[in-house]
Residue frames as qw, qx, qy, qz and C-alpha x, y, z in Angstrom:
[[0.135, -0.342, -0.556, 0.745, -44.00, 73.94, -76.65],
 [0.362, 0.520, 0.346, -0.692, -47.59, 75.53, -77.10],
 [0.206, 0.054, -0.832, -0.513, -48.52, 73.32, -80.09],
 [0.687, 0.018, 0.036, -0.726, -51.81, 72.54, -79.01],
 [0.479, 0.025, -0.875, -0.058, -50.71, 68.77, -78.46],
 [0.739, -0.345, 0.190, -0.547, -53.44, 66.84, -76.71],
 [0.998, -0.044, -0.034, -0.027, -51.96, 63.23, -77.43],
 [0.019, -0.557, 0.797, 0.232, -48.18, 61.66, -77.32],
 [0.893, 0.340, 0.295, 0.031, -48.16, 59.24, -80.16],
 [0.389, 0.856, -0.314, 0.131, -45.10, 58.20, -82.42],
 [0.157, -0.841, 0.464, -0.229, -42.85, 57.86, -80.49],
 [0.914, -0.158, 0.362, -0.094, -42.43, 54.06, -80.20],
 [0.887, 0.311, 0.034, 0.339, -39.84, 53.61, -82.58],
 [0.086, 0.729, -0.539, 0.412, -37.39, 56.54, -81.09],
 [0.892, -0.385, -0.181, 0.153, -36.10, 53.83, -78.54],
 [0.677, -0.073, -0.185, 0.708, -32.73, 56.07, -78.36],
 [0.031, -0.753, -0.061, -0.654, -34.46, 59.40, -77.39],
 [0.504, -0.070, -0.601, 0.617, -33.21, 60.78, -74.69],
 [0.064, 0.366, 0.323, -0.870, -35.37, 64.11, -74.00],
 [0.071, 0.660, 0.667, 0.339, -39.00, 65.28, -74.37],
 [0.069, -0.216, -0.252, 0.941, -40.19, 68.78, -74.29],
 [0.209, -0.528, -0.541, -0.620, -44.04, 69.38, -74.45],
 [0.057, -0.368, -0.418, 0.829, -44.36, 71.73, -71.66],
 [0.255, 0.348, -0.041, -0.901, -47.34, 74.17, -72.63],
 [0.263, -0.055, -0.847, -0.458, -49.41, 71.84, -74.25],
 [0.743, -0.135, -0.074, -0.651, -53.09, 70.19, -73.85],
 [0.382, 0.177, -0.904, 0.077, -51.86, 66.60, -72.71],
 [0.678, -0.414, 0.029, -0.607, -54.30, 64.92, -70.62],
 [0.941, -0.248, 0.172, -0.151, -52.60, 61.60, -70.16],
 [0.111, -0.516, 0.836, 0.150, -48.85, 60.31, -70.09],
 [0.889, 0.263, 0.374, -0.001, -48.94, 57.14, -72.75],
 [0.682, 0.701, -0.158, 0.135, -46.83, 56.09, -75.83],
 [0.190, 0.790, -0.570, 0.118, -43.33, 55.74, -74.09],
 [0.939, -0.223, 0.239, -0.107, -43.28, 52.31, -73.38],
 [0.907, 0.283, -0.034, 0.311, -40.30, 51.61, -75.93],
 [0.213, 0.882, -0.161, 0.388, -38.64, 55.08, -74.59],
 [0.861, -0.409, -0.238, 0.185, -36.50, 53.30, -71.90],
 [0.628, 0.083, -0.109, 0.766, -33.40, 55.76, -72.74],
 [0.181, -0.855, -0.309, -0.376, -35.60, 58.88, -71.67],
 [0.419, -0.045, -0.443, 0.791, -33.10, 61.37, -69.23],
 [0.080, 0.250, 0.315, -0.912, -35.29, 64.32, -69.45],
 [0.009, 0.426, 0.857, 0.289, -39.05, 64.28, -69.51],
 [0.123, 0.188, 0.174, -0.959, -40.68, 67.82, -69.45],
 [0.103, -0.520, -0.695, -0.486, -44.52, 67.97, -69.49],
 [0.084, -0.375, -0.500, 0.776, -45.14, 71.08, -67.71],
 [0.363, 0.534, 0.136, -0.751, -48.40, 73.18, -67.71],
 [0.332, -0.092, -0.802, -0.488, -50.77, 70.20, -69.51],
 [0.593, -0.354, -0.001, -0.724, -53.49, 68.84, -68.37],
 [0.347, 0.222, -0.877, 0.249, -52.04, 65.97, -66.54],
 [0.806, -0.469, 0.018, -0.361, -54.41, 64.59, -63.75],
 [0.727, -0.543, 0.418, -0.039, -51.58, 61.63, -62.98],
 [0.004, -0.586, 0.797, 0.144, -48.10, 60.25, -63.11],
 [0.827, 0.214, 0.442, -0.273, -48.81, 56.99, -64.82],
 [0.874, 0.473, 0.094, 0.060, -47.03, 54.71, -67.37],
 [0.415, 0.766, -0.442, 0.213, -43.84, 55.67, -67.00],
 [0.733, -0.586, 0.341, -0.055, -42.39, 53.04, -64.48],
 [0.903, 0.010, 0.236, 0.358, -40.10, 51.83, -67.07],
 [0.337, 0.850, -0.048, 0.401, -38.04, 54.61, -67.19],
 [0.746, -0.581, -0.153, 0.288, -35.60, 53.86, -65.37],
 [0.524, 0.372, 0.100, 0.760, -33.16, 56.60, -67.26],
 [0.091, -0.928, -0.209, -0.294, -35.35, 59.56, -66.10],
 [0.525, 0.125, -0.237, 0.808, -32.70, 62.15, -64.68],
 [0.005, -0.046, -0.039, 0.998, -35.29, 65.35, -65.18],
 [0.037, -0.513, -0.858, 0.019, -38.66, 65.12, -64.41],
 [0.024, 0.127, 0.243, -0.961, -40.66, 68.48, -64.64],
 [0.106, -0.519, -0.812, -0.246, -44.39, 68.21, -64.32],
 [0.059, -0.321, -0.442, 0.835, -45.17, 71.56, -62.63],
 [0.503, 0.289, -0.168, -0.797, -48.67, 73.50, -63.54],
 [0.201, 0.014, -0.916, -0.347, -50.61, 69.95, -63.67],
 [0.710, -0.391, -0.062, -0.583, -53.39, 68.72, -62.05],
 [0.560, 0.071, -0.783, 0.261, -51.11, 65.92, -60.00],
 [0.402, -0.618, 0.234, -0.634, -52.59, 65.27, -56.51],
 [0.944, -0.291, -0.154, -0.020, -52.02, 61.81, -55.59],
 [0.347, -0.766, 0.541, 0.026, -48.88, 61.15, -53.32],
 [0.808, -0.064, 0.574, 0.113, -48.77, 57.41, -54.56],
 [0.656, 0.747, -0.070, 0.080, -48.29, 58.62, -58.35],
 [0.132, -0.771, 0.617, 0.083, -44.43, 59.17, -57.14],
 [0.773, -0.171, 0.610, -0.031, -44.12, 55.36, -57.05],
 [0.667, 0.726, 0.150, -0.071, -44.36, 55.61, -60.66],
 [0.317, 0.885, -0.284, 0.190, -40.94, 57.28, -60.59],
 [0.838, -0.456, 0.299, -0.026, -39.24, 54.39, -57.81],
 [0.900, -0.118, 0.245, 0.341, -37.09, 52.85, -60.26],
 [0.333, 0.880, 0.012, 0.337, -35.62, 55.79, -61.66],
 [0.753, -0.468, -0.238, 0.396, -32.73, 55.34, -59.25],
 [0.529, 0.245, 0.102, 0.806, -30.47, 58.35, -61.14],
 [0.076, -0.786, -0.597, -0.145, -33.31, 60.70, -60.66],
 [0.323, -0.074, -0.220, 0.917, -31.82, 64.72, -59.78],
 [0.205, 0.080, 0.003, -0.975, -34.68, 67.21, -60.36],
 [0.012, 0.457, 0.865, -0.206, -37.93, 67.29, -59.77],
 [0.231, -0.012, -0.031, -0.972, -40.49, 70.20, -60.81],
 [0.147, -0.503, -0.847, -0.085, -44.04, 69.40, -59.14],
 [0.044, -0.434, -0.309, 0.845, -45.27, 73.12, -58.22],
 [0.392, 0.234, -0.433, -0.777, -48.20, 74.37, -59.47],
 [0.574, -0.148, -0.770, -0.237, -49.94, 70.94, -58.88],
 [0.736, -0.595, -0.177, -0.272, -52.52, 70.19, -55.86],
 [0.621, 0.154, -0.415, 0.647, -49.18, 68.34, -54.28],
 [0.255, 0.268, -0.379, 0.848, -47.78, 71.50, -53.44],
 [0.417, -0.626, -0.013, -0.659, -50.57, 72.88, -50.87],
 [0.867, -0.308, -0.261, 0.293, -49.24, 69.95, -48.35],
 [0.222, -0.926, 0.292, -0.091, -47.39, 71.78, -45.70],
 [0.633, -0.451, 0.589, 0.221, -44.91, 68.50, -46.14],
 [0.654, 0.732, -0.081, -0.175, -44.71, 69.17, -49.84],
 [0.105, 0.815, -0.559, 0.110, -41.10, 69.16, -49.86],
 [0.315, -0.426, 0.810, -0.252, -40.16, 66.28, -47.29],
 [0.892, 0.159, 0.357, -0.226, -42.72, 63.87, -48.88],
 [0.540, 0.765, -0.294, -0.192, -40.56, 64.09, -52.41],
 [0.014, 0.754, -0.626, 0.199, -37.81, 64.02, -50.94],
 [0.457, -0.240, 0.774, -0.366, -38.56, 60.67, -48.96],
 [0.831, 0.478, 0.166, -0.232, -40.14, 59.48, -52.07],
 [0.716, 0.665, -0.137, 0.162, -37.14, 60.19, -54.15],
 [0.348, -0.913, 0.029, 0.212, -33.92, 60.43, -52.14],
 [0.748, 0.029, 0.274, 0.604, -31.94, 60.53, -54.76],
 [0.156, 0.883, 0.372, 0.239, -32.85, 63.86, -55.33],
 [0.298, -0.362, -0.250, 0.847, -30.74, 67.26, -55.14],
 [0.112, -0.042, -0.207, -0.971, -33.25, 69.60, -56.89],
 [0.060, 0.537, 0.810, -0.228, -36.99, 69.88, -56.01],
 [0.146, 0.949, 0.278, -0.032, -39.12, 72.52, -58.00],
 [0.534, 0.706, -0.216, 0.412, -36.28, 75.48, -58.50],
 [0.355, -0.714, 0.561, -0.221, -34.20, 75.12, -54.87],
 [0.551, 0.334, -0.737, 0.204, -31.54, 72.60, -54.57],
 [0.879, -0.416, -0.223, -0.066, -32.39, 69.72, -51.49],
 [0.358, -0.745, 0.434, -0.359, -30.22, 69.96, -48.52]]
């Protein structure tokens, strides 16, 4: 966390990692986890994300926090479809959230979901 990482690289031979943490960082682009298929929790908050991308084969993903990006497409969820296990969400802080159906879009995106940003789903 606040390492001044701009790239994920490496990481192709951890094929039994189960959690990233590079919150606070300089990322500009999700890449490199193509072999990470056991991935539960994937924290890249407050980078410089523009979009949810490359990670459709994560179908482990449990924890997903991407608040404080630059996400603004709705279709980038899709990304996160086969992730059937999927509890928590953290998109706040990202264009997203200024949709007065912020909430209900997720939700209807993901409904496997009981956490959305830091309130538990109804």
């Amino acid at each position: 966390m606040s390492n001044r990482i701009t790239k994920i690289e490496g990481l192709g031979r951890l094929v039994n990692l189960e959690q990233i943490y590079c919150s606070h960082n300089g990322v500009a682009a999700l890449e490199g986890l193509d072999n990470n298929v056991k991935l539960k929790t994937l924290d890249m908050a407050v980078n410089r994300i523009k979009k949810i991308e490359n990670i459709s084969q994560l179908k482990e993903i449990e924890e997903f926090w991407f608040n404080g990006n630059g996400i603004s497409e709705w279709n980038d969820l899709k990304q996160l479809e086969n992730a059937k296990g999927i509890q928590t969400v953290y998109l706040e802080g990202n264009p997203l959230q200024v949709d007065p159906n912020y909430r209900r879009k997720i939700k209807l995106a993901l409904p496997s979901l009981t956490q959305i940003d830091s309130t538990l789903c109804r």
